[in-house]
C-alpha positions in Angstrom: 24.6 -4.2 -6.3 26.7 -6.5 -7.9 29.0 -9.0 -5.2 32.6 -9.3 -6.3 34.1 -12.5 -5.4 35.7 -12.4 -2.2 39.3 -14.0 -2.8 41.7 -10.9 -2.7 42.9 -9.6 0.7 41.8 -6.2 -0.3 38.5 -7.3 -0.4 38.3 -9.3 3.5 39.8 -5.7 4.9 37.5 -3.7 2.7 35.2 -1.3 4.5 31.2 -1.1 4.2 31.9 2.3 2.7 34.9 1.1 0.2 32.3 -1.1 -0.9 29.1 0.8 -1.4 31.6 3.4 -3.3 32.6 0.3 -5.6 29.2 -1.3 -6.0 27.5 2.4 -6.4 29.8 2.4 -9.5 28.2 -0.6 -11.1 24.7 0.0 -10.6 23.0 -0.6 -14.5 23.0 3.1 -16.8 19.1 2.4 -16.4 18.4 3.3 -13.3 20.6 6.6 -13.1 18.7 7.8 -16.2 15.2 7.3 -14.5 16.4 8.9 -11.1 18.0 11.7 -13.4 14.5 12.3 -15.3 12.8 11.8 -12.4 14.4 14.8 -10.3 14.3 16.7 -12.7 10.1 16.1 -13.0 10.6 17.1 -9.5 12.8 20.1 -9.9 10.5 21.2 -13.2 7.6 21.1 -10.7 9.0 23.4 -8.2 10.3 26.2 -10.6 6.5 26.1 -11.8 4.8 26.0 -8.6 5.2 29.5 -7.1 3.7 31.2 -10.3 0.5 29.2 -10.4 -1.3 30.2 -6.5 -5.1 30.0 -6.9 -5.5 32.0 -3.8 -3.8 35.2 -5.4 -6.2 35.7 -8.3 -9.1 34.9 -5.8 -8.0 37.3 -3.0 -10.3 40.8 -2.3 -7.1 42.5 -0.6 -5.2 42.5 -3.2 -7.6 44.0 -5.4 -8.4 47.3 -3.6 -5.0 48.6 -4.8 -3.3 49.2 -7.9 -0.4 47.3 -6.9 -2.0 44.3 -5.8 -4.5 44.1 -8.9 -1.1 44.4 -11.2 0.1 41.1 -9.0 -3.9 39.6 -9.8 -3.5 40.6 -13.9 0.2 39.4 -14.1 -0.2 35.4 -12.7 -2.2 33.9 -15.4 -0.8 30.7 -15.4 -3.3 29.3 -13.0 -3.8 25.6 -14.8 -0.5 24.9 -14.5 -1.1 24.3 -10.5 -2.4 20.9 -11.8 0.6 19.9 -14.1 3.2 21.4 -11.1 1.7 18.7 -9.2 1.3 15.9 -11.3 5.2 16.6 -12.0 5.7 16.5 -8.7 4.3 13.6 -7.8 5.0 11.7 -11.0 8.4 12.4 -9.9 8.2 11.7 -6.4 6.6 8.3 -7.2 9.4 7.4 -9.7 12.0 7.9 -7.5 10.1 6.1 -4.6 9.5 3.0 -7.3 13.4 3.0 -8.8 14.8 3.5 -4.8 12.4 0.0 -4.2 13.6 -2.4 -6.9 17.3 -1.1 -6.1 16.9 -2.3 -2.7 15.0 -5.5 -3.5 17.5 -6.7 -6.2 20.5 -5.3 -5.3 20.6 -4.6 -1.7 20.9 -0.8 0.2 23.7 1.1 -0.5 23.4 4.3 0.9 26.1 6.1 -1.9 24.2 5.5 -4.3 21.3 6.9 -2.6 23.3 10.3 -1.7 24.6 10.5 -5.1 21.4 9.7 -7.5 18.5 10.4 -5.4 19.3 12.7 -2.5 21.8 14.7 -4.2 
């Protein structure tokens, strides 16, 4: 994060967590926008991900009765395992690379973390 100079007395009595808050505040529009499209790769790969099970259209049980053979007919979507993941993982991977250079060049601040990544 940016270091502000330390000359005011508000800044020798300020706490770690005064200044994470102030420094989380400053961190370059960049780097909130990739951790913002990466989540949501993330998030886009979860909402995808329960409609696209291999297994189902493969499994014999569920093909003996009408019910389950309606659940076999109705996920068709079965390709878009592949994408979920590649989401997921492009997404994953972003957030792993952006959280890396933060901490190299500016230092750990664990606000920003909470608020960008984890949140």
């Amino acid at each position: 994060m940016y270091r502000k100079e330390e000359s005011s007395s508000y800044s020798r009595h300020q706490t770690d967590y005064s200044r994470w808050n102030d420094e989380s505040n400053q961190v370059p529009l960049r780097y909130n926008l990739g951790t913002a499209l990466c989540s949501w790769l993330v998030l886009t790969a979860c909402v995808m991900l329960p409609g696209t099970f291999t297994s189902i259209q493969k499994s014999t049980d569920l093909g003996q009765t009408e019910s389950g053979k309606a659940v076999q007919s109705a996920i068709k979507n079965v390709h878009l395992l592949g994408l979920s993941a590649g989401l997921s993982l492009l997404g994953l991977v972003g957030l792993g690379a952006i959280r890396w250079h933060m901490i190299r060049k500016y230092g750990s601040n664990p606000i920003w973390d909470i608020r960008s990544i984890y949140w």
